[in-house]
Residue, then its C-alpha position, 0 to 999 in steps of 0.5 A: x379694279x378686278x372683281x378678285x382685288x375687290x374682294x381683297x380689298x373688302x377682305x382687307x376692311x373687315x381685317x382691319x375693322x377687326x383689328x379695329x375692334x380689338x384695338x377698341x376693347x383694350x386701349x378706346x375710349x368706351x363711354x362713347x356708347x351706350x347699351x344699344x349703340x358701339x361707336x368704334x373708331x375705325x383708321x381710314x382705309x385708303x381707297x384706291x386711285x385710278x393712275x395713268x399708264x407710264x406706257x400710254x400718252x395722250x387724252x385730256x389732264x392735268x399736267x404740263x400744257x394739259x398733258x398728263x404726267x405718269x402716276x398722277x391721279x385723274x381729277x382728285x377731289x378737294x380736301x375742303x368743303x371747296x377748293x382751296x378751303x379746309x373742311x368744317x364737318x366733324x370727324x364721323x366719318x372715322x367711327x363706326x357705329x354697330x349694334x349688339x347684334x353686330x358687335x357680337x358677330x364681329x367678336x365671335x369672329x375676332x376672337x374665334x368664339x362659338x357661344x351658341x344661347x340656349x331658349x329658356x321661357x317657352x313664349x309661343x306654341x304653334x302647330x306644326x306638320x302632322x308628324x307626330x302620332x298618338x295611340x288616341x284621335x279621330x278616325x280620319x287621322x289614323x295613320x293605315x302606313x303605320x298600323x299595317x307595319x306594326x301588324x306585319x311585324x307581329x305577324x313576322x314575329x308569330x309566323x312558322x313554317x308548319x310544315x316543318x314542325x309537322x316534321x317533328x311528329x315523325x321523329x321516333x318515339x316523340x310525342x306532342x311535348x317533345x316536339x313542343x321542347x324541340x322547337x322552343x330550342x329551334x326559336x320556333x314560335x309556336x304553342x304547345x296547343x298548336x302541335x297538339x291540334x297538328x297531331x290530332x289531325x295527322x291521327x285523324x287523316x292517316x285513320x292511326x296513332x302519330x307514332x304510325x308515321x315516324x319517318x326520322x330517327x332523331x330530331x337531329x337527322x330530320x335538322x340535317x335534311x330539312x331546313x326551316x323557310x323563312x316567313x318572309x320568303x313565305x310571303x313573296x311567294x304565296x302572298x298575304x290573307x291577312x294580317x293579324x291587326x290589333x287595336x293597339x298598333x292604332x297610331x293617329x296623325x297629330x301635328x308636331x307642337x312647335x315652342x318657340x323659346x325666348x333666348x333670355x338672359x340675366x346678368x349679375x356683374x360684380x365687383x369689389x369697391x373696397x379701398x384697394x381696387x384703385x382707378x386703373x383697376x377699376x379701368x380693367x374691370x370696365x374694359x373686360x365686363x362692358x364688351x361683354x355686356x355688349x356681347x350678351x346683349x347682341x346674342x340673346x333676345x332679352x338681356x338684363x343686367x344687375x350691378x353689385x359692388x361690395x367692400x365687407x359688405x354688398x349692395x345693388x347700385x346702377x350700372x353709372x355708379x358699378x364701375x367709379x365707386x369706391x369705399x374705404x372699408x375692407x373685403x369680404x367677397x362671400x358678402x357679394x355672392x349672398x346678394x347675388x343669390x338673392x337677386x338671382x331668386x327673381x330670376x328662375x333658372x329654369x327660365x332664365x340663362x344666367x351669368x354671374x361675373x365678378x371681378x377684382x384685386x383677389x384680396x379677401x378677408x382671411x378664409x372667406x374663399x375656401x369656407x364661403x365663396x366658393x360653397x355659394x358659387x357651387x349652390x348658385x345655378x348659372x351658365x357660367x361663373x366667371x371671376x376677374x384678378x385685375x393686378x396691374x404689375x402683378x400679383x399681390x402676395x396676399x391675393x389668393x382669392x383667384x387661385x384659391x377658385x381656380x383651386x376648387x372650381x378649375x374642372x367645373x365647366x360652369x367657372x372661368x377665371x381670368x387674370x388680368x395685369x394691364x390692357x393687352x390681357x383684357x382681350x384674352x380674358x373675354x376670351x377665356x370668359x367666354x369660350x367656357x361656356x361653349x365648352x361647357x358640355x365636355x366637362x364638370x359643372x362646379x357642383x360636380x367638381x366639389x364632389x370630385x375634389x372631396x373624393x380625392x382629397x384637397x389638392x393644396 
């Protein structure tokens, strides 16, 4: 084989353990891994065989009287352990084990996601190039490159072509303060006290009053034959004596302060166990939050993970019981939200990344969405908010608590909600989930909907 058919065969593999993947998050069985392992199965990949050239003959096989025959592979290997015997060694060979880390890059490639974690706790600092500066240091760390530009600026803004505000004196009948108000409105920067002193010593060199030289008869006609040099022409020419410094344009070498940031993340999953929430819909849940516990993990350096489940009431349980409990009490979802708020105390967000996703048959008690739910999730800071209906067969009639979020929060950048009926939709709903987040500097977070839907009125 060619190098090009070998990167189309590699090119085939990565599609199909792709497919794979996708294949795994909604139909495979996922409690073969744990938290730090994904064991996918993968289909078997057929390598490639070497075969005879119908055109060629000749040289040693295995045909007829050692003759080979055309397209029969060259010495195939035995099916068994030896010839003739079947094999014993288990079936490993057809899974393939990756970490979060790689997992994660393989969903982002799957599903096109482009989640980019964001460092929160500072863990480090170090010291980096000089590149920063400060008005203090030690002298051997002053930076002259920069303290001579910020004098050369002053002295660019200050400078004037004296000779041409000398001008203004012999302009009939002007005196120091009409000069003084000519050449504030020609930008000039110059002080009255400087036109007072040029004045004085044009009486004293001519031996006679100012008014003895006036040679214009207005501002204007002397605007109209002279022209103003530019200070920087001025100093390509005749060149610099000095350059008026400052204490203030000191500016000290310092070096660049690095942080490094710990990408860290707590998430709270949540999900409704009261007497409705059967086993296939207990299934979904598992199929959309667990790839996506994977996924956090494989992107963020520190990952912790908190489990709620609630029927009128929540409590905490560990992640074995989140996904089979079941109780037979009714649903009251803001119960969930007010333990979340409390976990989620323990984990600042100032320092934490924070993902708070809940799921469910979208069955609440009466108005608990519109007057509880949906006031905590505006208070809760997070990253995203995300809430999933699973109803196989569809919606129920009284299930209203996903589109009553949807409702309130559907422009936050902050909440996602995703419906899910069977598993086909599971790799859409991660999707949906997940790429919220990445869009999330494009439109409002959840608080700023709320205000947005006060200002315009309830939209039901």
């Amino acid at each position: 084989m060619g190098l090009t058919e070998d990167r189309e065969r590699f090119r085939e593999v990565g599609e199909q353990r792709r497919e794979d993947l996708a294949e795994f998050i909604s139909h495979g069985d996922l409690g073969g891994s744990g938290p730090d392992r994904v064991r996918i199965p993968v289909k078997i990949v057929d390598l490639p065989e070497f075969e005879y050239d119908r055109r060629e003959a000749g040289g040693v096989g295995q045909g007829r009287g050692g003759q080979p025959q055309p397209g029969q592979p060259v010495d195939p290997e035995p099916d068994g352990d030896e010839e003739g015997d079947p094999g014993e060694e288990g079936g490993e060979h057809e899974y393939y084990e990756m970490d979060p880390e790689e997992f994660a890059r393989e969903l982002d490639e799957e599903l096109g996601l482009d989640l980019e974690p964001k460092g929160k706790r500072v863990v480090e600092e170090t010291e980096g190039d000089f590149t920063d500066t400060a008005r203090a240091g030690p002298r051997g760390t002053l930076d002259v490159d920069e303290f001579f530009k910020r004098g050369l600026k002053r002295h660019l803004a200050t400078d004037f072509d004296g000779e041409y505000v000398r001008e203004g004196l012999r302009v009939a009948d002007a005196d120091v303060d009409d000069v003084f108000a000519w050449a504030r409105d020609q930008g000039i920067p110059v002080s009255r006290a400087w036109i007072a002193d040029a004045a004085a010593t044009a009486a004293d060199e001519h031996d006679g009053p100012v008014e003895a030289l006036d040679r214009w008869e207005s501002f204007d006609a002397l605007d109209d034959e002279l022209d103003r040099e530019p200070a920087t022409h001025r100093i390509r020419r005749e060149g610099l004596d000095s350059v008026p410094f400052r204490r203030e344009d000191e500016r000290f070498r310092h070096p660049e302060v690095i942080e490094k940031r710990e990408r860290n993340v707590v998430v709270v999953n949540v999900r409704d166990a009261s007497g409705s929430m059967r086993e296939t819909k207990r299934e979904l849940v598992e199929r959309v939050f667990t790839p996506m516990d994977w996924y956090l993990t494989g992107k963020y350096d520190a990952a912790e993970f908190r489990y709620v489940v609630h029927d009128a009431e929540a409590w905490e349980v560990d992640r074995e019981e989140f996904f089979g409990i079941q109780s037979g009490g009714g649903t009251r979802i803001s119960s969930a939200y007010e333990l979340v708020a409390e976990i989620l105390a323990e984990y600042p967000y100032s320092e934490w990344n924070r993902y708070v996703f809940a799921a469910g048959d979208s069955e609440n008690a009466g108005r608990d969405t519109t007057e509880s739910v949906i006031p905590l999730m505006e208070s809760i800071d997070a990253n995203l908010h995300a809430y999933v209906e699973t109803q196989p067969g569809g919606a129920a009639p009284n299930a209203r608590h996903a589109d009553e979020v949807e409702d309130a929060l559907g422009d936050a950048s902050d909440v996602a909600v995703a419906r899910v009926s069977d598993s086909e939709d599971v790799t859409d709903a991660i999707y949906e989930i997940l790429s919220t987040e990445t869009e999330g500097d494009v439109t409002a977070t959840a608080g700023e909907a709320a205000r947005g839907r006060t200002d315009r009125g309830d939209r039901r």
